[in-house]
DOBAFI-251410 format. One record per atom (N, C-alpha, C): x, y, z. Coordinates in steps of 0.001 Angstrom, whole numbers. Layout:
REM DOBAFI-251410
       x       y       z
       X       Y       Z
...
//
This chain:
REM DOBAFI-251410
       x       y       z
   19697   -5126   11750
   19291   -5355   10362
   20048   -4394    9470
   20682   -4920    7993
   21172   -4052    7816
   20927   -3932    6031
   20796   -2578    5755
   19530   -2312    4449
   21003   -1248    3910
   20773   -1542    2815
   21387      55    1902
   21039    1192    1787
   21511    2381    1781
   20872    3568    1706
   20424    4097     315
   19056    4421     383
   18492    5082    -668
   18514    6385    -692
   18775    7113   -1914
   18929    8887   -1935
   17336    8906   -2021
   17306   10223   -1595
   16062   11026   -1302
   15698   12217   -2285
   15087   11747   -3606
   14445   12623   -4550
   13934   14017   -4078
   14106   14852   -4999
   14340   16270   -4583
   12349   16690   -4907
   12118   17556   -4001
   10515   18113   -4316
    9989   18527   -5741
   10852   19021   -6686
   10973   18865   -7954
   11061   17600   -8814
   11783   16827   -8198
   11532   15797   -8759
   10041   15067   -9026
    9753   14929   -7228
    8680   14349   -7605
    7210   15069   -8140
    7497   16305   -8284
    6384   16809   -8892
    6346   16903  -10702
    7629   16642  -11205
    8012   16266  -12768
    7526   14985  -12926
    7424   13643  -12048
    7034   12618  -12106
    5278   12795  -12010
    4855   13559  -10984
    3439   13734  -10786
    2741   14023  -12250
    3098   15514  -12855
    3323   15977  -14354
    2810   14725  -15141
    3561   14310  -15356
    4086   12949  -16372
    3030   11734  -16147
    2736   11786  -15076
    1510   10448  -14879
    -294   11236  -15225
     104   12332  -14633
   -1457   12727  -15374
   -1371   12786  -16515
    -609   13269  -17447
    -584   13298  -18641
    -687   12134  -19751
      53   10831  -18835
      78    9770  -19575
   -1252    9127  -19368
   -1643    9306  -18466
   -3321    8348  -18294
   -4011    9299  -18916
   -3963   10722  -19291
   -4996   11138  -19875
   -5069   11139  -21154
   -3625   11101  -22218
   -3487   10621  -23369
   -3822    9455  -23264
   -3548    7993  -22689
   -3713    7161  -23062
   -5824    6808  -22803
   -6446    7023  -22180
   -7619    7472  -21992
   -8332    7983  -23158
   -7437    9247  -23648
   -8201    9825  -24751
   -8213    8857  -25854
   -6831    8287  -26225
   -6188    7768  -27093
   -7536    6659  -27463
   -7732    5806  -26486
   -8576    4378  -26252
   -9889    4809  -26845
  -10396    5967  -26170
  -11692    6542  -26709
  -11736    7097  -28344
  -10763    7508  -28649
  -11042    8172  -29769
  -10877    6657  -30940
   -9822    5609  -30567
   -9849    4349  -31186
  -11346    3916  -31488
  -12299    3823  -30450
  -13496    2801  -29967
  -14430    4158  -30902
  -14629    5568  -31110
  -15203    6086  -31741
  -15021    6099  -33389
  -13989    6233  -33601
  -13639    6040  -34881
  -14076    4261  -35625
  -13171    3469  -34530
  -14001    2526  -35274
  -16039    2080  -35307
  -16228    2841  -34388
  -17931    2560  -34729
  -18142    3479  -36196
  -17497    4571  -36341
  -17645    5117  -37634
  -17559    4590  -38757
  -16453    3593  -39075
  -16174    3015  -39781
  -17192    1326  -40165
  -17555    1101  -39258
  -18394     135  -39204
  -17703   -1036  -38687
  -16671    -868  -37480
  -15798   -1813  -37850
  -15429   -1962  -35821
  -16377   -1734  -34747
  -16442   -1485  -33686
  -16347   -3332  -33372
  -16394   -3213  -31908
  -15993   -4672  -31210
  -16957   -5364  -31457
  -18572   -4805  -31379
  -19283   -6095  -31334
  -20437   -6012  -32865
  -19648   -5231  -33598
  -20112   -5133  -35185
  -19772   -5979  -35813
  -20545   -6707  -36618
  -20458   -7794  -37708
  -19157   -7463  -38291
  -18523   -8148  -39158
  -17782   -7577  -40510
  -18544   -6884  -41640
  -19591   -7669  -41543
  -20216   -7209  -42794
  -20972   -5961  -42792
  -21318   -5249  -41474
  -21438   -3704  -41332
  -19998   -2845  -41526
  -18979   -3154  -41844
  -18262   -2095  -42680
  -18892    -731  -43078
  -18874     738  -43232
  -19216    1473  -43826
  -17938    2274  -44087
  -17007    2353  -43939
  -15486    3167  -44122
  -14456    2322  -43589
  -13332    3138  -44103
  -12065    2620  -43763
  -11564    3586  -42587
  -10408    2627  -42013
   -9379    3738  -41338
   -8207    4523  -42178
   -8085    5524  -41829
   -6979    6052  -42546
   -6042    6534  -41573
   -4992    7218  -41416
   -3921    8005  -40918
   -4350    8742  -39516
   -3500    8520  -38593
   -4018    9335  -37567
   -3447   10975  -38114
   -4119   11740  -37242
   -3210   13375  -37167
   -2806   13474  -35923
   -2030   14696  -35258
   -1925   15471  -34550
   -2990   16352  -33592
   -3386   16372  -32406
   -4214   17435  -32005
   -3086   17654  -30525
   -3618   18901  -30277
   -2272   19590  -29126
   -3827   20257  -28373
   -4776   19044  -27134
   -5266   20030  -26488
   -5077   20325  -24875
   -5093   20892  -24742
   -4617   21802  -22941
   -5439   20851  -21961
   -4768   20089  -21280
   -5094   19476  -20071
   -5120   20055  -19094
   -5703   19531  -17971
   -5469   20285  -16849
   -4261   20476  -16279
   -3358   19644  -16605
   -1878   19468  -16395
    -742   19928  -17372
   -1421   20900  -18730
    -484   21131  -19291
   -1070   20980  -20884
     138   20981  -21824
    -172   20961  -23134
    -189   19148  -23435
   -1323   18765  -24426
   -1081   16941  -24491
    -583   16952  -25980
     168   15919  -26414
     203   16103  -27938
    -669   14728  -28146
   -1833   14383  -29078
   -2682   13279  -28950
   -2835   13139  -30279
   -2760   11484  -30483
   -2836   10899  -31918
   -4431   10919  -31990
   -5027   11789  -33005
   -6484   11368  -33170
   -6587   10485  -34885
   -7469    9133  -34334
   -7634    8679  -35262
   -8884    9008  -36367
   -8830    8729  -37728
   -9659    9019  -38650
   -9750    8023  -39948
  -11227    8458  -40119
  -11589    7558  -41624
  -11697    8385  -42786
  -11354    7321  -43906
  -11621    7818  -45493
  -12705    9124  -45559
  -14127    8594  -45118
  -15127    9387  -45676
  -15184    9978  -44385
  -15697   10200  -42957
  -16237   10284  -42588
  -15545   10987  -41206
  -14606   10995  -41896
  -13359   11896  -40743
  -13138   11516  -39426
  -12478   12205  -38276
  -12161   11770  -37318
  -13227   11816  -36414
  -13065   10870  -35191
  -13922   10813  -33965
  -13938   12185  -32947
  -14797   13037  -33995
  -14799   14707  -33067
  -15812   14597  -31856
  -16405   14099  -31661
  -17393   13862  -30251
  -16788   13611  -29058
  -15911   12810  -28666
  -14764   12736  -27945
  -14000   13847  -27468
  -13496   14916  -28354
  -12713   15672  -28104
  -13988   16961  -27848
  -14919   16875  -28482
  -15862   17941  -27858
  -16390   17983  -26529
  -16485   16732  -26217
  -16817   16502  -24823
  -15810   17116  -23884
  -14487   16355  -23955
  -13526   16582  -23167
  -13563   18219  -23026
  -13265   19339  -24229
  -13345   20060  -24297
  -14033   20976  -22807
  -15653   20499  -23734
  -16029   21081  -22333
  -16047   21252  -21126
  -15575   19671  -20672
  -15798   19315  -19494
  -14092   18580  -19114
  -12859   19342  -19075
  -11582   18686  -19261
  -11272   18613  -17636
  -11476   19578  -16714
  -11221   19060  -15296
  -11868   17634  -14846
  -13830   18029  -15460
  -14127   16606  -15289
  -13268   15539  -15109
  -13074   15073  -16425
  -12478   14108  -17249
  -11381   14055  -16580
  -10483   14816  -16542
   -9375   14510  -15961
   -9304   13789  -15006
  -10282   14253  -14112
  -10242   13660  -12554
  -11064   12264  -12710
  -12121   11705  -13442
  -11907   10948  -13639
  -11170    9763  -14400
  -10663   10292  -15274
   -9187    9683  -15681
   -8285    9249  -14858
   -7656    9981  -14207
   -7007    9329  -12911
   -7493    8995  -11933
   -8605    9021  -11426
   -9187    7803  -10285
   -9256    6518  -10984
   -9598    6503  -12292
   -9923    4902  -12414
   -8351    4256  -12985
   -7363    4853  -12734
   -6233    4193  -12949
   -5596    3438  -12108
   -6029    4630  -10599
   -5298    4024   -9052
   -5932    3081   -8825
   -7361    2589   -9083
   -8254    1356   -8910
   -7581      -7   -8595
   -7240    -887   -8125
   -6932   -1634   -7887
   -4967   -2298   -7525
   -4870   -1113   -7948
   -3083   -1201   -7276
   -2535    -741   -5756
   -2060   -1885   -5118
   -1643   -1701   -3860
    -173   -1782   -3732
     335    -430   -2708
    1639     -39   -2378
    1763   -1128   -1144
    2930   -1667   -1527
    3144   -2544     -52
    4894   -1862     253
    4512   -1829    1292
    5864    -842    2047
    6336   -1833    3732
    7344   -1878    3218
    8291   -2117    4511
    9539   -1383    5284
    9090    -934    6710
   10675    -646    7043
   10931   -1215    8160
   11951    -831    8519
   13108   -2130    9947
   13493    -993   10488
   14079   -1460   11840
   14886    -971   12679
   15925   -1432   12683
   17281    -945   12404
   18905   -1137   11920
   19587   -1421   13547
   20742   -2275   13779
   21205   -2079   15424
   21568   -1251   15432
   21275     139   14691
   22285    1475   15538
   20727    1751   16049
   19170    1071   16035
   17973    1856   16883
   17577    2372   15815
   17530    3264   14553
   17246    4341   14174
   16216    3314   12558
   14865    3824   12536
   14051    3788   11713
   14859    3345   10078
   14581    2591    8851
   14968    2664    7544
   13629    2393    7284
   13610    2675    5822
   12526    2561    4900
   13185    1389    3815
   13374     371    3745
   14321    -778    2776
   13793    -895    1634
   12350   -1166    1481
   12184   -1423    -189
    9919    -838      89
   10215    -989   -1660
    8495    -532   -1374
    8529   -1227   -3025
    7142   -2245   -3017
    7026   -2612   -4459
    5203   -2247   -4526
    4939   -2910   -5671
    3218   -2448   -6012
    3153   -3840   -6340
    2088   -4387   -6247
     803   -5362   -6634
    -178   -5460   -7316
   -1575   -6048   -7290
   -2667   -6326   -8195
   -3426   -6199   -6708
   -2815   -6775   -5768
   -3507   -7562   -4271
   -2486   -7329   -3262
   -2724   -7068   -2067
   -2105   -7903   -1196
   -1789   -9195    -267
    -969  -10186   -1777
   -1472  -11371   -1950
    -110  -12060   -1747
      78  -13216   -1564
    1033  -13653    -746
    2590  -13441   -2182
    2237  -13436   -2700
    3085  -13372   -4253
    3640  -11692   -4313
    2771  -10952   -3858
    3440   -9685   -3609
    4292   -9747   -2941
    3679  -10170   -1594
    4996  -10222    -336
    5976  -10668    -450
    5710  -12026    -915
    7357  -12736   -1092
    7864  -11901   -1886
    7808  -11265   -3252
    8591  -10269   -4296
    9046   -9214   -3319
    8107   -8354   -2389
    9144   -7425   -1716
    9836   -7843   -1023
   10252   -8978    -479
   11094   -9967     738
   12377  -10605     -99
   11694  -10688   -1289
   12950  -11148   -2296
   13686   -9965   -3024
   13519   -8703   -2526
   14248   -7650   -2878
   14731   -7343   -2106
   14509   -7436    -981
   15168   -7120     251
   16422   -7795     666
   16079   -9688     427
   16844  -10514     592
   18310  -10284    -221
   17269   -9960   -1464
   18625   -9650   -2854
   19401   -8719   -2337
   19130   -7861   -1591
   20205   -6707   -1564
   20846   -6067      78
   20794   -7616     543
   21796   -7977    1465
   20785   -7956    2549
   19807   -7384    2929
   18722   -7775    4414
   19303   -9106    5277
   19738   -9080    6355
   19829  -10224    7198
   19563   -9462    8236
   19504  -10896    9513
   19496  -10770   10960
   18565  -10636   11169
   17371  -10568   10634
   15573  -10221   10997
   15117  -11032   12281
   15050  -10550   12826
   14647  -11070   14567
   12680  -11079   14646
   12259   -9973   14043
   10700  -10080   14335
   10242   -9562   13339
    8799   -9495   12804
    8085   -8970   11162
    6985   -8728   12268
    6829   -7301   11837
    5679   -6802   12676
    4330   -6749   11744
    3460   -6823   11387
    2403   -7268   10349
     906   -7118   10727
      84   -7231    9976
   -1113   -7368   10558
   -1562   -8443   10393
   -2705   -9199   10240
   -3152  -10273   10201
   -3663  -11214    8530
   -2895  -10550    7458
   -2639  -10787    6194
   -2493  -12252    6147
   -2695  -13099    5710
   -2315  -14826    5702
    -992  -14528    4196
   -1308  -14189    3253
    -500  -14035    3009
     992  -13251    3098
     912  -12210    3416
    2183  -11647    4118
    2689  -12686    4842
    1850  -13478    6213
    2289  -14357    7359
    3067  -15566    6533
    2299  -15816    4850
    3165  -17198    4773
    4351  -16962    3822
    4441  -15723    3467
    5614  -15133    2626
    6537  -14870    3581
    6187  -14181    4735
    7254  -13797    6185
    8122  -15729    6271
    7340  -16136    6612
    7675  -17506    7219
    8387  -18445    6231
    8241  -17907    4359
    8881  -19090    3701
   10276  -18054    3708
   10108  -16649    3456
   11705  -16049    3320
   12274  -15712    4619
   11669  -15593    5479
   12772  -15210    6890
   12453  -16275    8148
   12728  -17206    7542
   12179  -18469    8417
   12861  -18452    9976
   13890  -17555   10129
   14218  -17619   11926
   13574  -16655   12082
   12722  -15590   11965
   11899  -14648   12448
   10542  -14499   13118
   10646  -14470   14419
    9160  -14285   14883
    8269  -13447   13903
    6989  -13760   14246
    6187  -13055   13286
    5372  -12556   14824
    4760  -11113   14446
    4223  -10580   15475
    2781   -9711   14782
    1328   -9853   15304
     658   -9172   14473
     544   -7981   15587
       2   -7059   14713
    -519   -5612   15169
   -1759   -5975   16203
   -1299   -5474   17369
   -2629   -5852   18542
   -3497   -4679   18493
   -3107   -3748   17714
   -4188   -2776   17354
   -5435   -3352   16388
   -4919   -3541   15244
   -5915   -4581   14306
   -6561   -5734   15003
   -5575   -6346   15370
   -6703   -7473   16054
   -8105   -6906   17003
   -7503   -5799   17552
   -8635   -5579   18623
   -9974   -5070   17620
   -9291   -4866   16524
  -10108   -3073   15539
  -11218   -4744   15307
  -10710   -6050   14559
  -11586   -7286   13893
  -11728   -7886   15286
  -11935   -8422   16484
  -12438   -8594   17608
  -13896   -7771   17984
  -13478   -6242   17988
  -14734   -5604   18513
  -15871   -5497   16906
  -15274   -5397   15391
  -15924   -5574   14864
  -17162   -7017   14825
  -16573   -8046   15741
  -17801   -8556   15953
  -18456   -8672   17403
  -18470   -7144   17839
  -18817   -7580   19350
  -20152   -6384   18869
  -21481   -6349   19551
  -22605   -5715   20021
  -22193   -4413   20185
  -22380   -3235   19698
  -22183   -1814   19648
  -21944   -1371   21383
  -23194   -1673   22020
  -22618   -1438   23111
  -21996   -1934   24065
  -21323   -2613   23670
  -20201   -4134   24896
  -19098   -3606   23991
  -19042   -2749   22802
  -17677   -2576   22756
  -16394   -1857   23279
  -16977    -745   24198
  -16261    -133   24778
  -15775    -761   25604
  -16481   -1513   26894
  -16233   -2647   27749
  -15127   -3203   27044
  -15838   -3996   25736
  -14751   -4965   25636
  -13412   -4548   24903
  -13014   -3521   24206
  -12202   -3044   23837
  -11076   -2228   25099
  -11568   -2228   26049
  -10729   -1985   27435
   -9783   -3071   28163
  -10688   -4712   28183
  -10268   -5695   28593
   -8962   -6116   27284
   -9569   -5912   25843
   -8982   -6624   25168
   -7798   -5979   24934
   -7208   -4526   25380
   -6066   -3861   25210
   -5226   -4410   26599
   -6163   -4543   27891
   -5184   -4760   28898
   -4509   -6296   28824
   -4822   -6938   28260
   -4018   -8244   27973
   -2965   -7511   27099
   -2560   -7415   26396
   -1409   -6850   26060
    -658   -5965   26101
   -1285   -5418   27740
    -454   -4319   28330
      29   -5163   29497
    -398   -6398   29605
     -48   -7383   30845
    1804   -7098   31093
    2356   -7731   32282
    3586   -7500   32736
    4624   -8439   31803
    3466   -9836   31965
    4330  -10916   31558
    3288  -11692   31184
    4246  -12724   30361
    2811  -13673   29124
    2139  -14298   30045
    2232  -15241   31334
    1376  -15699   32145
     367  -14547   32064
     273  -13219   32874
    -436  -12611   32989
   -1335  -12147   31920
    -861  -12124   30561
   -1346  -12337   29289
   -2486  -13092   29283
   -2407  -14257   29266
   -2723  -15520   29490
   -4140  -15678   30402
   -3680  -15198   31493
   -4716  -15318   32316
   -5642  -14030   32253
   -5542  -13034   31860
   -5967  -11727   31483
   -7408  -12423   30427
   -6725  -12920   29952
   -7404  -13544   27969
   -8425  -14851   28632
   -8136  -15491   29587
   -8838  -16717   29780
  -10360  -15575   31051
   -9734  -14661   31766
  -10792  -14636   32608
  -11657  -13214   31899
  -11233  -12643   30634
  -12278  -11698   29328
  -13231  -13127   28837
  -12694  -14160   28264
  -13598  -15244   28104
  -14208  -15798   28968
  -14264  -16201   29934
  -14980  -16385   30872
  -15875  -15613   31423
  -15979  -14101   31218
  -16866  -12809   31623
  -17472  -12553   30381
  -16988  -11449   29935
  -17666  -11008   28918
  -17812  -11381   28004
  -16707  -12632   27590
  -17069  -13291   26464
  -18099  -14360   26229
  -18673  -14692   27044
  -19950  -15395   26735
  -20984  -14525   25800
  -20671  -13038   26023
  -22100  -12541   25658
  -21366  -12101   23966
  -20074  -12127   23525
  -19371  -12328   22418
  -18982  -13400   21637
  -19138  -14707   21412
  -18734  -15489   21066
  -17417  -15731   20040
  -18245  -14742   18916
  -17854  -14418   17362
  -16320  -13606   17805
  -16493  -12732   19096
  -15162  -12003   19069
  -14255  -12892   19857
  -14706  -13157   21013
  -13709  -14184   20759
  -12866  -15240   20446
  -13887  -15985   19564
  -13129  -16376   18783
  -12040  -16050   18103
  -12298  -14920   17376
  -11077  -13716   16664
   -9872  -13823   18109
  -10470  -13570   18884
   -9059  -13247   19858
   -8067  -14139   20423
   -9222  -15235   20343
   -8112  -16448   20632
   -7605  -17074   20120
   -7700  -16990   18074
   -6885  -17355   17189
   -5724  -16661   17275
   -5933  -15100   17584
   -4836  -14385   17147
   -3990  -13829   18389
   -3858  -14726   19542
   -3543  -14093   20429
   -2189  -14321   20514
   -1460  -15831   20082
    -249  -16223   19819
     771  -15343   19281
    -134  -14834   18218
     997  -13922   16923
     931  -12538   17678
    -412  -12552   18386
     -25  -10957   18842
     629  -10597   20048
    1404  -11743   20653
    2304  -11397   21708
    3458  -11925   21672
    3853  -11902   20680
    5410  -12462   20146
    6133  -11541   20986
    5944   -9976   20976
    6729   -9165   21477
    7045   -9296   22857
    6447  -10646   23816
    7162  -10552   25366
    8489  -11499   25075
    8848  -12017   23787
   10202  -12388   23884
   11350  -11137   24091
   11084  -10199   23513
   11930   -9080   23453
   12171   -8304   24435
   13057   -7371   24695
   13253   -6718   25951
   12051   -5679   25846
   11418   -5528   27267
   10047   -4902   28118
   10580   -3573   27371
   11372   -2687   27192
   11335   -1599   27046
   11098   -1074   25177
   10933   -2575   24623
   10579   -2383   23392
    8912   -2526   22924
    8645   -3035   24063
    7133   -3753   24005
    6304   -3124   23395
    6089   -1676   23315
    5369   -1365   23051
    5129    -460   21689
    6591    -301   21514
    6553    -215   19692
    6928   -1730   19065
    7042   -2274   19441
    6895   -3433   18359
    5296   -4054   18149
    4738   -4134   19395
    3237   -3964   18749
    2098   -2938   18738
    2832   -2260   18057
    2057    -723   17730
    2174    -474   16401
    1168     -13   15866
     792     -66   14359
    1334    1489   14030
    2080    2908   14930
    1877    3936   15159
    2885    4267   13488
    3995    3420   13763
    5002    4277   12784
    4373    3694   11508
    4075    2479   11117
    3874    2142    9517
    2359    3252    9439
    1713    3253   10497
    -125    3951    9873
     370    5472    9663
    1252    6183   10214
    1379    7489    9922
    2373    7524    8357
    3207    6574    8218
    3411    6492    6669
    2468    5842    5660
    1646    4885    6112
     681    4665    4946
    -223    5546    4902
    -827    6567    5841
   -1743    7595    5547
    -739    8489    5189
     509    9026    4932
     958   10085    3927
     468    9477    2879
     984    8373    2450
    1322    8048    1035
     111    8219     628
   -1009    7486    1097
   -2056    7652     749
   -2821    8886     658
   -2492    9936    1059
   -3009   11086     501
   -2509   11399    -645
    -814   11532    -650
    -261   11728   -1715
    -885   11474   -3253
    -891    9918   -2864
   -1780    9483   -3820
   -2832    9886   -4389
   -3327    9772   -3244
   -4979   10904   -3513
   -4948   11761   -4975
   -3851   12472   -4123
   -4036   13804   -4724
   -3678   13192   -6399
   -2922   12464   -6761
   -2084   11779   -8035
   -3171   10924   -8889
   -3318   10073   -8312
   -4174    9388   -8774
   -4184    8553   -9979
   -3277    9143  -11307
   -3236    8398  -12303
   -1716    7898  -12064
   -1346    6412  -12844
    -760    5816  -12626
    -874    4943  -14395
      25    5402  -15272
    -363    4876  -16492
     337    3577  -16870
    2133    3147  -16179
    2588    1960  -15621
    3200    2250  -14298
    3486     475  -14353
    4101     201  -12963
    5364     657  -12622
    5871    1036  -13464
    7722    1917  -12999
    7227    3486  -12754
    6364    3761  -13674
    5767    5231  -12724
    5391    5236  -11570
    4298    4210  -11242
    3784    4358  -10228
    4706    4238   -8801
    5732    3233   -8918
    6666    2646   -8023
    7408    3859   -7557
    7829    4702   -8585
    8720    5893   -8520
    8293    6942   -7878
    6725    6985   -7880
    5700    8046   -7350
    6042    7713   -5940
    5440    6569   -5639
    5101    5857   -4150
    6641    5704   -3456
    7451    4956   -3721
    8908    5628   -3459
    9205    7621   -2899
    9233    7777   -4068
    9262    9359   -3739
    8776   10062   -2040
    7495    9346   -2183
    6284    9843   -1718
    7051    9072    -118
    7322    8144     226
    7600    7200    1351
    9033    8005    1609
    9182    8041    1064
   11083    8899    1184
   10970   10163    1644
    9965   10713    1444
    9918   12899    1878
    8911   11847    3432
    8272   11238    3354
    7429   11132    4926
    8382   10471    5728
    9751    9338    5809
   10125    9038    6679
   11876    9609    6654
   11616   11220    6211
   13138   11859    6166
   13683   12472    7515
   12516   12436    8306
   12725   12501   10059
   13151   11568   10551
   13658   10352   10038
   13585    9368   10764
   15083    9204   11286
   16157   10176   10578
   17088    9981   11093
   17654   11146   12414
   16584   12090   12852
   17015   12733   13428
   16730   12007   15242
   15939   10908   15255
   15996   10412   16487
   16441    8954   16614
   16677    8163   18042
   16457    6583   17360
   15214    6424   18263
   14634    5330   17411
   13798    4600   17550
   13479    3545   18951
   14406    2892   18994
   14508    1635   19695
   16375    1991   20541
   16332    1467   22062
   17626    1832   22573
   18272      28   22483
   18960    -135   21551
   19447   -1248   20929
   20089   -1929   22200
   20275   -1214   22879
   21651   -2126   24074
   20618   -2966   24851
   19462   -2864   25134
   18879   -3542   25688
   18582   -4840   25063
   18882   -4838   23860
   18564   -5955   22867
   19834   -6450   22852
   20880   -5941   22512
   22302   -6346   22467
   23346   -5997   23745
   23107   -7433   24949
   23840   -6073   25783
   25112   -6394   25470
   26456   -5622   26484
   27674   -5770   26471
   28303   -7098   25996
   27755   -8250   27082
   28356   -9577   26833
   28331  -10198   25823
   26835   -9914   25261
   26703  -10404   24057
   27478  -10075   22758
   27451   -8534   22987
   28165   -7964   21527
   29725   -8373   21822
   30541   -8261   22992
   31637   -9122   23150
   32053  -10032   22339
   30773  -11407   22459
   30826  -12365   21997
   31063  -13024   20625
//
């Protein structure tokens, strides 16, 4: 697979970007509030008649107050008689770490980082593209697949995934020669979520050794004689297991010595739990080119190890004759 190289933002960098997003959700926060106060002053709020008028708006000013992140410069608005919306800024005042911190939690609210990386034929880990969403909804996926596509991605042999329907039908309309393979970790995690607290250990033993099987027969028959035993007293799980058992053993097409990182959730979960702390810690997100730049950043310092080993020993995938060919 073969991806372009992205430079790797400097630790300064991304902490000037960090800077910049608290600041902007907390001006724009203040900004909204001091709007919605001023106009109840005026008589002139969202769900006020017209005809309760009691003032006008006039001119915003200037106020410069100390965030937790620094100095803010903030437009406060004001009326003719009755001056500006000071209740707002008294509050904050007191209570500005508060505020802050909730200021930026309710920004990260509903935006999802969707991140992809590949394995290149030299073996060795890339990180190719990372976009943001509303959802992780099939319209996301295709957009990060169509950035990828745009900027030369070919040869995709397998999409390692979890059990997303949309990801699965975005995988399948843009990389249509590509096996699709789900995470046999997840499947097992929604399998035992519907099995009896205590049959799950049991059954979370059987349901890993099918996909530690030698070969897909053995797969196969592994999966038919868990249903036949223990799955009577599961129904609900297996069901789950025998929808998803197809997608989750794509990987015995591939050579045995890959088997077991291609369905292993190990390398994407240790980069989505960086990012996601990262985040944590960030939290405000005032637009989407900030946020992208954050989460970027953030994916780029967690997979900067990735070039000091390889991943996958490619010759087994490509042997001699073939690359000959």
């Amino acid at each position: 697979m073969d991806v372009p190289d992205i430079d790797l933002p400097s630790h300064e960098d991304v902490r000037t970007v960090v800077r910049s997003l608290f600041l902007g959700a907390i001006r724009v926060t203040l900004e909204m509030l001091l709007e919605e106060e001023v106009r109840e002053l005026a008589g002139v709020g969202r769900w006020q008649k017209p005809l309760a008028r009691k003032d006008r708006l006039n001119e915003s000013y200037l106020r410069g107050p100390m965030t937790s992140m620094g100095h803010l410069d903030l437009a406060v608005p004001r009326t003719r008689a009755s001056g500006s919306a000071g209740e707002v800024l008294g509050r904050y005042k007191r209570r500005s770490a508060e505020v802050d911190d909730a200021i930026t939690s309710a920004y990260v609210q509903g935006v999802s980082a969707l991140v992809a990386y590949g394995v290149g034929d030299d073996g060795h880990r890339q990180l190719p593209a990372i976009t943001i969403g509303p959802s992780e909804s099939q319209a996301s996926w295709a957009d990060l697949l169509r950035q990828l596509l745009e900027r030369g991605l070919s040869g995709v042999r397998l999409v390692t995934a979890d059990g997303h329907a949309g990801l699965a039908a975005a995988a399948r309309q843009a990389l249509p020669e590509a096996k699709l393979q789900r995470f046999t970790v997840h499947l097992t995690r929604n399998v035992l979520a519907k099995a009896l607290w205590r049959l799950r250990g049991r059954l979370g033993r059987e349901t890993s050794a099918i996909f530690e099987a030698a070969t897909p027969k053995d797969a196969r028959a592994r999966l038919d004689a868990l249903v036949a035993g223990l799955g009577k007293q599961v129904p609900g799980a297996m069901g789950c297991l025998t929808e998803g058992f197809a997608a989750a053993t794509q990987f015995f097409a591939f050579p045995k010595a890959h088997w077991k990182r291609l369905r292993s959730t190990n390398g994407l979960e240790r980069l989505h739990g960086e990012v996601k702390r990262r985040i944590r810690s960030v939290g405000a997100f005032p637009d989407r080119a900030s946020s992208l730049r954050l989460f970027t950043a953030v994916a780029l310092q967690g997979t900067g190890i990735w070039d000091d080993r390889r991943y996958l020993a490619m010759s087994s995938l490509y042997p001699p004759a073939a690359k000959a060919a």
